[in-house]
Gaussian input, Z-matrix of N, CA and C with variables (Angstrom, degrees):
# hf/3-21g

backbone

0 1
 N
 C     1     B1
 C     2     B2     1     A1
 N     3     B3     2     A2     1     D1
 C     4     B4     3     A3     2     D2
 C     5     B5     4     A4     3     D3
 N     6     B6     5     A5     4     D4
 C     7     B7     6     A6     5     D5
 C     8     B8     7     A7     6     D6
 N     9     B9     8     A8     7     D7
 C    10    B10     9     A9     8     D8
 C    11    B11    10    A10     9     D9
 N    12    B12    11    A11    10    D10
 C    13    B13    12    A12    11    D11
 C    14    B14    13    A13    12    D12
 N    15    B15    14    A14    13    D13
 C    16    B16    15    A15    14    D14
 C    17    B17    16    A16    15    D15
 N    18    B18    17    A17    16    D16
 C    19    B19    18    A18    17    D17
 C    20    B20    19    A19    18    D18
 N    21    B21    20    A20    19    D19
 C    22    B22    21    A21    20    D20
 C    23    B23    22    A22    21    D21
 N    24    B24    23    A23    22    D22
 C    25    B25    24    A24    23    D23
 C    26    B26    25    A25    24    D24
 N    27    B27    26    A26    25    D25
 C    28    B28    27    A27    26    D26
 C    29    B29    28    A28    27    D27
 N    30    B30    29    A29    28    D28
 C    31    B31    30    A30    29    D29
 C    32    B32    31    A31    30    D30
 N    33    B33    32    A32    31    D31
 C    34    B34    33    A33    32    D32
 C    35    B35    34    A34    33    D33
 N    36    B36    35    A35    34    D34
 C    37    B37    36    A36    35    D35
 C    38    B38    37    A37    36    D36
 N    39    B39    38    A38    37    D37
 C    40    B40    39    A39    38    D38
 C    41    B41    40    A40    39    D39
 N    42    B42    41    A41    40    D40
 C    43    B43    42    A42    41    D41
 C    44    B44    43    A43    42    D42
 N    45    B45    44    A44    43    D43
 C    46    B46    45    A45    44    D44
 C    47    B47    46    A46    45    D45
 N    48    B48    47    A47    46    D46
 C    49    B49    48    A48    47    D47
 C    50    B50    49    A49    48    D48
 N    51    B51    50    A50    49    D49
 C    52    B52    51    A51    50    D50
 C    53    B53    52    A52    51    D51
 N    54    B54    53    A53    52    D52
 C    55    B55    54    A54    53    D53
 C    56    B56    55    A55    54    D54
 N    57    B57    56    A56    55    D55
 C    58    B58    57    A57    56    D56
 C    59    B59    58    A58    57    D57
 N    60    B60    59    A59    58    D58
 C    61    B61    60    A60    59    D59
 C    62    B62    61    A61    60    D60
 N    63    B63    62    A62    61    D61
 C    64    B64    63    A63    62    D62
 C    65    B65    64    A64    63    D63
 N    66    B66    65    A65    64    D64
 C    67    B67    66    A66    65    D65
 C    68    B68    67    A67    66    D66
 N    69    B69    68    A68    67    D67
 C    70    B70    69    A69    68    D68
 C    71    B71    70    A70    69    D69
 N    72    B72    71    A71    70    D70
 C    73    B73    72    A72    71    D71
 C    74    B74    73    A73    72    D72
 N    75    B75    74    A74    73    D73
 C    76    B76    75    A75    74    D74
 C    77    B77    76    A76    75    D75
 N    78    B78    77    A77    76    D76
 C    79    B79    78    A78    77    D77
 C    80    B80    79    A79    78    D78
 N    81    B81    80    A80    79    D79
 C    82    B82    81    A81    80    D80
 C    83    B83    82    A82    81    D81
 N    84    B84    83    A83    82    D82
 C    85    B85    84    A84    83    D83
 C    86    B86    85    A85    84    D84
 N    87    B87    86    A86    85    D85
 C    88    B88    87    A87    86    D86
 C    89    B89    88    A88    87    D87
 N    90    B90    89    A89    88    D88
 C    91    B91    90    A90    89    D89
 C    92    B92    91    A91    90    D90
 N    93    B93    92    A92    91    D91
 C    94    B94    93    A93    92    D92
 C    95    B95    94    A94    93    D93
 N    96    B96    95    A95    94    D94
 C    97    B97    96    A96    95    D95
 C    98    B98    97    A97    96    D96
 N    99    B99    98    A98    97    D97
 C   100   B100    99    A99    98    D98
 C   101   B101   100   A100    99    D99
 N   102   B102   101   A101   100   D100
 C   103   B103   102   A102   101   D101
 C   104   B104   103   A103   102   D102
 N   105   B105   104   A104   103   D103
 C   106   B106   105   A105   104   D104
 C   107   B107   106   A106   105   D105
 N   108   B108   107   A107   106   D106
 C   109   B109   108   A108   107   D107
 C   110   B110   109   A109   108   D108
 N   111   B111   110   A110   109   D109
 C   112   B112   111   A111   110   D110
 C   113   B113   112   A112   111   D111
 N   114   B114   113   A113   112   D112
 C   115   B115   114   A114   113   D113
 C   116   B116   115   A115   114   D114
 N   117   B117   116   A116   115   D115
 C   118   B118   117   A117   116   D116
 C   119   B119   118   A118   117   D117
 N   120   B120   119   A119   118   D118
 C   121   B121   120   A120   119   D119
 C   122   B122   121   A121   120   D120
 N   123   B123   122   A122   121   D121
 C   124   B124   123   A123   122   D122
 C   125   B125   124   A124   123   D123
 N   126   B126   125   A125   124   D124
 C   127   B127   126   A126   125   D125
 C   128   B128   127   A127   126   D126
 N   129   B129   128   A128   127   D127
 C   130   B130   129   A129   128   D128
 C   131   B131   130   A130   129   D129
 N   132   B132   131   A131   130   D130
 C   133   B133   132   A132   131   D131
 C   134   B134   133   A133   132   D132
 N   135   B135   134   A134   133   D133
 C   136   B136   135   A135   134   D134
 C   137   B137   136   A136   135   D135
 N   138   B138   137   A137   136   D136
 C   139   B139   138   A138   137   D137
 C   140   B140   139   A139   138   D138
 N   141   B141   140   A140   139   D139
 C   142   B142   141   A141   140   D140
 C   143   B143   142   A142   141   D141
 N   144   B144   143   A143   142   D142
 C   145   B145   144   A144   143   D143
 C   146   B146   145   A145   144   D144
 N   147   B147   146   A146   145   D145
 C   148   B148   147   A147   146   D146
 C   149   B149   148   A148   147   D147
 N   150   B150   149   A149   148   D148
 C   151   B151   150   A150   149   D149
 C   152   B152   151   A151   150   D150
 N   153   B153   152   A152   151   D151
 C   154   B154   153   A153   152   D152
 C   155   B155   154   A154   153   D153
 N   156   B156   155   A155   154   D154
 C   157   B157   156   A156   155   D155
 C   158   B158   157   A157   156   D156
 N   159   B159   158   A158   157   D157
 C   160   B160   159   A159   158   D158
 C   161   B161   160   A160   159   D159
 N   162   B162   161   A161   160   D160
 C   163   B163   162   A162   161   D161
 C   164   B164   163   A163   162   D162
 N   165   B165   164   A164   163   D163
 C   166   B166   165   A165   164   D164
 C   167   B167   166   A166   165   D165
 N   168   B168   167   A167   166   D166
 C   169   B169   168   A168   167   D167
 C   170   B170   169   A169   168   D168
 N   171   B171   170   A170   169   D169
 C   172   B172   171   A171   170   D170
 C   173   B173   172   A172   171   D171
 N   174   B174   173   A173   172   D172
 C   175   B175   174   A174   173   D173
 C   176   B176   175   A175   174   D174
 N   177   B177   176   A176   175   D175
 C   178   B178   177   A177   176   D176
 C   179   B179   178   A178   177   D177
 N   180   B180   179   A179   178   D178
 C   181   B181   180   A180   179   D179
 C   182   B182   181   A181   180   D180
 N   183   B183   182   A182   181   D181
 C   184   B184   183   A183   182   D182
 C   185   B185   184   A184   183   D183
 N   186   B186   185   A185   184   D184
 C   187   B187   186   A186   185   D185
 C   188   B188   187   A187   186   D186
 N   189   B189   188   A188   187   D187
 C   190   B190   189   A189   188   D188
 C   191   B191   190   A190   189   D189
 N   192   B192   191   A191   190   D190
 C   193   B193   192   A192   191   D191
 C   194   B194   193   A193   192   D192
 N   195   B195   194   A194   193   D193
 C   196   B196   195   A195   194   D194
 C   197   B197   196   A196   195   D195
 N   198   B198   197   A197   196   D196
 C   199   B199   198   A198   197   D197
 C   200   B200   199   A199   198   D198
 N   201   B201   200   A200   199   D199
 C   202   B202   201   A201   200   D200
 C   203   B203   202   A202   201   D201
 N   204   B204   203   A203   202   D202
 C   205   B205   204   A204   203   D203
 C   206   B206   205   A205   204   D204
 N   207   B207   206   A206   205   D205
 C   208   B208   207   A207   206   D206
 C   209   B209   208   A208   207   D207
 N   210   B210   209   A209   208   D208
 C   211   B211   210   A210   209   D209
 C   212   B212   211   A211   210   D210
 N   213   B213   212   A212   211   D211
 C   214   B214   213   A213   212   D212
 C   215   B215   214   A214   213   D213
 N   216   B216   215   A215   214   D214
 C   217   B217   216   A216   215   D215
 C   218   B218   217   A217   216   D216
 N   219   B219   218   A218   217   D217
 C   220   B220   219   A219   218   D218
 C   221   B221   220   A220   219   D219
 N   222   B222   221   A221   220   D220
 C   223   B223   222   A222   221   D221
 C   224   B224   223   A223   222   D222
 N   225   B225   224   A224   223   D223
 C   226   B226   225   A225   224   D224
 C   227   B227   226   A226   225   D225
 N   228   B228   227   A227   226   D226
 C   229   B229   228   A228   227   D227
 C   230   B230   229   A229   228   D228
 N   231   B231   230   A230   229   D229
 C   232   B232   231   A231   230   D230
 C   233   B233   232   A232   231   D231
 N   234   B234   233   A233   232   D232
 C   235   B235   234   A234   233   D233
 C   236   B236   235   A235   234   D234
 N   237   B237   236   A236   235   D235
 C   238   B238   237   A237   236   D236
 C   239   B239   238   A238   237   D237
 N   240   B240   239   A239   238   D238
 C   241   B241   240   A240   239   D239
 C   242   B242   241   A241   240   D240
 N   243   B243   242   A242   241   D241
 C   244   B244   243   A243   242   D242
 C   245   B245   244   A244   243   D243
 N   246   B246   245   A245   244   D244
 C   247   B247   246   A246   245   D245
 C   248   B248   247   A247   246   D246
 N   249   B249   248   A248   247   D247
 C   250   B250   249   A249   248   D248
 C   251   B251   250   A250   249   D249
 N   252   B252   251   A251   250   D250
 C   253   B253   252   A252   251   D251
 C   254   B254   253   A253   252   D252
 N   255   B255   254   A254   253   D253
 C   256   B256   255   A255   254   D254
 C   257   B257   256   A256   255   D255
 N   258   B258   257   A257   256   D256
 C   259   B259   258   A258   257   D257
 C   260   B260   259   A259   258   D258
 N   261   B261   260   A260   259   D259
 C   262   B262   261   A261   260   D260
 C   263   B263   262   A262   261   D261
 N   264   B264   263   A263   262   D262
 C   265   B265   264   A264   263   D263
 C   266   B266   265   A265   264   D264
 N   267   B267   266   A266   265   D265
 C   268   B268   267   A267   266   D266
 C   269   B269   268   A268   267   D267

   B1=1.4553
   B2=1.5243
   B3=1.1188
   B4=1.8207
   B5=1.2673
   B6=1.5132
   B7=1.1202
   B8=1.4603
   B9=1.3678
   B10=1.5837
   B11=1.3747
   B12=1.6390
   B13=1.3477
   B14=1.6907
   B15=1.7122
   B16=1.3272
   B17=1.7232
   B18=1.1516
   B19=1.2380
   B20=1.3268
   B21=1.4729
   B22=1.2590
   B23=1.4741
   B24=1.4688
   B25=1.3863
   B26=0.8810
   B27=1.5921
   B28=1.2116
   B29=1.8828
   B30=1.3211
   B31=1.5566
   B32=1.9711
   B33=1.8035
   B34=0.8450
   B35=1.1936
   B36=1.4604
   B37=1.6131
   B38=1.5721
   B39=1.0100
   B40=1.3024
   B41=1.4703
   B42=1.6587
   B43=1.7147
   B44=1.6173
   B45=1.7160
   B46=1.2514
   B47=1.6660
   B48=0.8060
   B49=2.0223
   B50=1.8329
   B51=1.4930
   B52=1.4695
   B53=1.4921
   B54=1.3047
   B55=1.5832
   B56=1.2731
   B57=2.1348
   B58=1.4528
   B59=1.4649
   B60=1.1683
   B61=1.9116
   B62=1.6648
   B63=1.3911
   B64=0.8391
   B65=1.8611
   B66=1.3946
   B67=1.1136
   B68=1.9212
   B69=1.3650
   B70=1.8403
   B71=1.8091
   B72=0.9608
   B73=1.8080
   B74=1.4451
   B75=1.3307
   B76=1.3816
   B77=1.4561
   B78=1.3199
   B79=1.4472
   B80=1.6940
   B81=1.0690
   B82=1.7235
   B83=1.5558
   B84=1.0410
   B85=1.7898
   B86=1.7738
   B87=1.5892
   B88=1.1878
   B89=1.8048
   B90=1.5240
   B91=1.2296
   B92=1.5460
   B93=1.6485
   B94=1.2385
   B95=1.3261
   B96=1.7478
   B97=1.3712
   B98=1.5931
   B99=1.4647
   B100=1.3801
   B101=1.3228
   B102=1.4138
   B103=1.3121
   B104=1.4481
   B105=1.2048
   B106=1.7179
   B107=1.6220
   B108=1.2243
   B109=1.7081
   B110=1.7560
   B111=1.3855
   B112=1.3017
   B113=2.1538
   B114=1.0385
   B115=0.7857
   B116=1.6663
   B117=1.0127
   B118=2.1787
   B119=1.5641
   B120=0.8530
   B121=1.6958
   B122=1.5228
   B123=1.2574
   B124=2.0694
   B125=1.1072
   B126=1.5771
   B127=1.5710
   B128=1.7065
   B129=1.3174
   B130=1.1459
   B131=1.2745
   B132=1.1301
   B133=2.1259
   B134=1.4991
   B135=1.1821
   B136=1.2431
   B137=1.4383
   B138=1.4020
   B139=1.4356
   B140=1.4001
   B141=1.4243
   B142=1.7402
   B143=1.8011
   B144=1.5176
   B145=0.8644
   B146=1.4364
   B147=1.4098
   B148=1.8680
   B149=1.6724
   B150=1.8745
   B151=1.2546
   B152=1.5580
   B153=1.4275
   B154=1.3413
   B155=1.7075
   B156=1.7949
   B157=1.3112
   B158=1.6355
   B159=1.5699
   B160=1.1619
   B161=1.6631
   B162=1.2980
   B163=1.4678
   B164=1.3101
   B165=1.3455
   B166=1.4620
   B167=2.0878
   B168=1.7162
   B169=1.6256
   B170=1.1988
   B171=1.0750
   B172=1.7159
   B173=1.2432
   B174=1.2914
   B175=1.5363
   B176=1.0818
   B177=1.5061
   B178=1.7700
   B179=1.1529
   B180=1.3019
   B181=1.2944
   B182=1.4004
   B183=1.6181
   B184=1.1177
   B185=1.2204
   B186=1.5979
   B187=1.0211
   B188=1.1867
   B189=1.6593
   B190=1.5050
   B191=1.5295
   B192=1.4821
   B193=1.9250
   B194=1.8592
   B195=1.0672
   B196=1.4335
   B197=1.1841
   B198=1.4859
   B199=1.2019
   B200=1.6571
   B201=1.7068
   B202=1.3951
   B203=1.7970
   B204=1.7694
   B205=1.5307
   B206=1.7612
   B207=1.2538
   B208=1.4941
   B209=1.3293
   B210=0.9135
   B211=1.4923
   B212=1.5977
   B213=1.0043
   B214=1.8312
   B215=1.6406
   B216=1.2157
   B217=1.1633
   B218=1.2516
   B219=1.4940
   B220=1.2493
   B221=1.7157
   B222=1.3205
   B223=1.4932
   B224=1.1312
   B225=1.6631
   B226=1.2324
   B227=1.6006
   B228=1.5677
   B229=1.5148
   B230=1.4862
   B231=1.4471
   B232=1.7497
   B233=1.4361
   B234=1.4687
   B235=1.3277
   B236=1.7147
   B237=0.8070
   B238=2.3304
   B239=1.2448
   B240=1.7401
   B241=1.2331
   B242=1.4725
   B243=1.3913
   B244=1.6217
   B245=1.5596
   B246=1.1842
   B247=1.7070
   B248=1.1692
   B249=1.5188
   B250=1.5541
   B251=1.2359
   B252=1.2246
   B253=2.1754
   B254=1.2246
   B255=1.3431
   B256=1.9639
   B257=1.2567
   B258=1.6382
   B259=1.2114
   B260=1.7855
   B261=1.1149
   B262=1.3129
   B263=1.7340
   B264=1.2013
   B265=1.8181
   B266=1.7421
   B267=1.1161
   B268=1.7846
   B269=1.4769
   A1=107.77
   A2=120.88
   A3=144.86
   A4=98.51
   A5=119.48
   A6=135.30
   A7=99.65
   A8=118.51
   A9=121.09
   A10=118.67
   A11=123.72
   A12=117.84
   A13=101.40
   A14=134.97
   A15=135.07
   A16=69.33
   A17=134.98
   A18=139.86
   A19=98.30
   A20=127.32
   A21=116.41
   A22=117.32
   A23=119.49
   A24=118.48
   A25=123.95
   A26=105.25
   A27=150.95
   A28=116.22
   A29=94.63
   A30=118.06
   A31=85.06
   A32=123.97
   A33=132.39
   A34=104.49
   A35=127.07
   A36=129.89
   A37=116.68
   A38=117.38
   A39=124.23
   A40=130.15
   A41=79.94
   A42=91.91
   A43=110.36
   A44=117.78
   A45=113.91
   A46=111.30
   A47=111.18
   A48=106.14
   A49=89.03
   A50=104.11
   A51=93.95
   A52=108.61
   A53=109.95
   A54=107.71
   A55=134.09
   A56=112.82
   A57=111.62
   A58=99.82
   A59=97.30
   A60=109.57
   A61=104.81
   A62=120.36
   A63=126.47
   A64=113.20
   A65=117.89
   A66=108.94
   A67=115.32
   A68=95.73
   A69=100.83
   A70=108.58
   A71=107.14
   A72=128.66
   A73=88.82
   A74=108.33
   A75=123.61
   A76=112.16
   A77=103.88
   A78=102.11
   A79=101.49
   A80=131.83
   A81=120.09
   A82=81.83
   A83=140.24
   A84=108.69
   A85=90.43
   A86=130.63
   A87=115.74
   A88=112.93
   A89=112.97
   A90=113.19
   A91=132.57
   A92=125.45
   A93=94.77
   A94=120.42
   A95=108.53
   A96=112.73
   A97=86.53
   A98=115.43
   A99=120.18
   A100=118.09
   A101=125.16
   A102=133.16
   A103=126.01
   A104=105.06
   A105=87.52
   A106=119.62
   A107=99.78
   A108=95.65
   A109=105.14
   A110=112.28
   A111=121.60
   A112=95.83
   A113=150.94
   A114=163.21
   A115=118.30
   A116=108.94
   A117=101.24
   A118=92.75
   A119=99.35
   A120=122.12
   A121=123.75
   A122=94.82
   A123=108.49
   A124=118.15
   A125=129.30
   A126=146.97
   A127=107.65
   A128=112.38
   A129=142.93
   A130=143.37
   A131=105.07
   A132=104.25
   A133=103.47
   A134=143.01
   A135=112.54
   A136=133.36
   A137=123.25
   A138=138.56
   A139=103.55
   A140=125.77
   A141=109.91
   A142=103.13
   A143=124.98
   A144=96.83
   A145=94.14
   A146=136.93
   A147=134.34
   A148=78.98
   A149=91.33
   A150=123.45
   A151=87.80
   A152=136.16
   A153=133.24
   A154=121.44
   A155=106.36
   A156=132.55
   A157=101.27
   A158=118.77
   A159=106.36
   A160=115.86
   A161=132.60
   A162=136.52
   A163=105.80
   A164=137.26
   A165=135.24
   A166=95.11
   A167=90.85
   A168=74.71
   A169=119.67
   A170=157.63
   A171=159.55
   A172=131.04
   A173=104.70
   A174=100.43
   A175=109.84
   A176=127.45
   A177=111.50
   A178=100.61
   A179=133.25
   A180=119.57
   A181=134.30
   A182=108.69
   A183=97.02
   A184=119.42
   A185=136.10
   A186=116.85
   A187=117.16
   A188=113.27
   A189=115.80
   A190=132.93
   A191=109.21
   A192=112.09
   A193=85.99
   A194=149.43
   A195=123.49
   A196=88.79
   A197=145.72
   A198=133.27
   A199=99.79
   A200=112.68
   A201=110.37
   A202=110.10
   A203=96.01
   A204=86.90
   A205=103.72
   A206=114.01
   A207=112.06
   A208=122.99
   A209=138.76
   A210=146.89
   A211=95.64
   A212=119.99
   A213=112.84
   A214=85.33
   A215=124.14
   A216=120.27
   A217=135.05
   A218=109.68
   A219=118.52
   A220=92.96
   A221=128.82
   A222=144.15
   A223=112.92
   A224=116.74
   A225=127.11
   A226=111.15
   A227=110.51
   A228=91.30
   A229=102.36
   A230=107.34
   A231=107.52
   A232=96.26
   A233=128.88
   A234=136.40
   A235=143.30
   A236=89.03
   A237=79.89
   A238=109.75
   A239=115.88
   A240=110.63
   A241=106.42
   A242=108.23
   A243=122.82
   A244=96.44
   A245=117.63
   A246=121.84
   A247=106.27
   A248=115.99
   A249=141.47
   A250=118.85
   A251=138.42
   A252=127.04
   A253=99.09
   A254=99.27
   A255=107.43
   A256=102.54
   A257=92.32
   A258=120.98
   A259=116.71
   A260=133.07
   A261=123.41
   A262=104.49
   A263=104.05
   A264=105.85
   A265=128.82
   A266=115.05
   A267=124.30
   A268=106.39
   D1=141.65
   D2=178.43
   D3=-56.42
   D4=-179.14
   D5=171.59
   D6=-86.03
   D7=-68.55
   D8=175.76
   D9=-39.10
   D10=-48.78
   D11=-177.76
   D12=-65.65
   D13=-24.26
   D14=-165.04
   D15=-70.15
   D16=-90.36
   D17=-117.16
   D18=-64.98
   D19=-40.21
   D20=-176.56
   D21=-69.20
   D22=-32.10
   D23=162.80
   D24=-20.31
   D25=-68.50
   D26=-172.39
   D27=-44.07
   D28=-58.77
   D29=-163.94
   D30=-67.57
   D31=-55.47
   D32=-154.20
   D33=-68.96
   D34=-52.67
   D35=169.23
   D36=-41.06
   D37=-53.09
   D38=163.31
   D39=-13.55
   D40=-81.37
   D41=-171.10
   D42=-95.37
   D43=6.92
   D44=171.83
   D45=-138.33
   D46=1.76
   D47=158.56
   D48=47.13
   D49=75.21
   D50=-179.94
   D51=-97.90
   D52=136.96
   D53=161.70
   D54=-60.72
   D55=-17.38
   D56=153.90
   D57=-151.61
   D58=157.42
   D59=-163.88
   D60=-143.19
   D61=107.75
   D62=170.90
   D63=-112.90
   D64=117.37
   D65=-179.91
   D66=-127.38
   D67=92.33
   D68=-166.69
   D69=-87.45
   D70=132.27
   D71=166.16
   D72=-78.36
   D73=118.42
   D74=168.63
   D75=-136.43
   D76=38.36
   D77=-173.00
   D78=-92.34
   D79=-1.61
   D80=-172.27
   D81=-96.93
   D82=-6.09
   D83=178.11
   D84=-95.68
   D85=4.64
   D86=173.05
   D87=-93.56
   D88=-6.17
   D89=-170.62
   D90=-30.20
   D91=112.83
   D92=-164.76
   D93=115.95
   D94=-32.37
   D95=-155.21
   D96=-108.38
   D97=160.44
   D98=160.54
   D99=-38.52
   D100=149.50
   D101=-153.19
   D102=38.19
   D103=3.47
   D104=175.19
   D105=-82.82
   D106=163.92
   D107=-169.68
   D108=-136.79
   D109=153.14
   D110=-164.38
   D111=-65.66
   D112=131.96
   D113=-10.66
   D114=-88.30
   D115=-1.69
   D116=163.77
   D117=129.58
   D118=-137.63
   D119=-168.29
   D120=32.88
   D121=32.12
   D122=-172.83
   D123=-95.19
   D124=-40.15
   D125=156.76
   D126=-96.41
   D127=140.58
   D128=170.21
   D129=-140.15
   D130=129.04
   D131=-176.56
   D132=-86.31
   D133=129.53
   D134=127.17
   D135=-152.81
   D136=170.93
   D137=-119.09
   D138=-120.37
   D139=95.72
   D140=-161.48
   D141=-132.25
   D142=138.79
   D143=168.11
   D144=-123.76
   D145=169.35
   D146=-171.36
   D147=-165.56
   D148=156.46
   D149=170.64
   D150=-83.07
   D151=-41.29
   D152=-177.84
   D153=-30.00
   D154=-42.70
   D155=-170.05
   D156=-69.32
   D157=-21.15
   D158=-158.51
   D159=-76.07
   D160=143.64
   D161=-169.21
   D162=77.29
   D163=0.17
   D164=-166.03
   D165=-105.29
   D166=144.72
   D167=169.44
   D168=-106.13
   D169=-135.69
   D170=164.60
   D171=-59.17
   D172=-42.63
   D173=167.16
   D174=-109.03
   D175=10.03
   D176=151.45
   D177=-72.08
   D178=-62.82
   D179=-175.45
   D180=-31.71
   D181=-54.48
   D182=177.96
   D183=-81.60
   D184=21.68
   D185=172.42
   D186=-91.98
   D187=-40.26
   D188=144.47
   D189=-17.29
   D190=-46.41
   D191=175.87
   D192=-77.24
   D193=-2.61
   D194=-154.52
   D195=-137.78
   D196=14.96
   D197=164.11
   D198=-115.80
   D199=-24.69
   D200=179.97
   D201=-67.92
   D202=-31.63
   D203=-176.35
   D204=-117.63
   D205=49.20
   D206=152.52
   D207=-44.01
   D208=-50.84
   D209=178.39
   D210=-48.76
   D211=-53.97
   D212=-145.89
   D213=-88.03
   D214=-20.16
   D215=177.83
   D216=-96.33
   D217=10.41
   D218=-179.70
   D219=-119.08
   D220=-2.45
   D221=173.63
   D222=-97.01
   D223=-117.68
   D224=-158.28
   D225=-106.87
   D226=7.39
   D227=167.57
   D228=-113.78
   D229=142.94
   D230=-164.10
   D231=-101.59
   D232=-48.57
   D233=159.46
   D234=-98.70
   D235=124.19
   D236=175.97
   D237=-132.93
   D238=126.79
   D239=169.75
   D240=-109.67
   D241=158.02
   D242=-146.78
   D243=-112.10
   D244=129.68
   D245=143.35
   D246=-134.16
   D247=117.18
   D248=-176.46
   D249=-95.69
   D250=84.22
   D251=175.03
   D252=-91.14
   D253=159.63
   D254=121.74
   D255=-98.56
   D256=-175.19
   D257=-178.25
   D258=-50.42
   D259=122.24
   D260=162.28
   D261=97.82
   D262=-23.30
   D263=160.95
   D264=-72.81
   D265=128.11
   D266=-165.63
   D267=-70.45

């Protein structure tokens, strides 16, 4: 794992005590593409589920992941795609 994917872990564990945390570098299937950058870590998936999420709908959520990681997103991550639960949602 990158420094950036540590930090976002990082940043995400934090402020959401998730019961599952998936955080994928998917930047080599962007090679080539706008924002990508010579060693990876520019696009990202990731996979979260928090009791935090619960009563919130979709784009509260994600605004929450996108205000916690403003920084990485105004830097070195060019893309992130979001999957938001709570607990007990498919």
């Amino acid at each position: 794992m990158g420094t950036v994917a540590e930090n976002l872990t990082r940043k995400l564990r934090e402020a959401f005590a998730p019961d599952h945390l998936a955080v994928i570098d998917d930047s080599a299937r962007h090679a080539g593409h706008s924002g990508s950058r010579d060693g990876g870590e520019s696009h990202f998936e990731i996979v979260i589920t928090s009791a935090a999420f619960a009563g919130l709908g979709r784009v509260a959520r994600q605004r929450l992941i996108y205000t916690l990681l403003a920084e990485e997103l105004a830097g070195p991550v060019h893309a992130l795609a979001l999957t938001v639960r709570a607990p007990g949602e498919a």
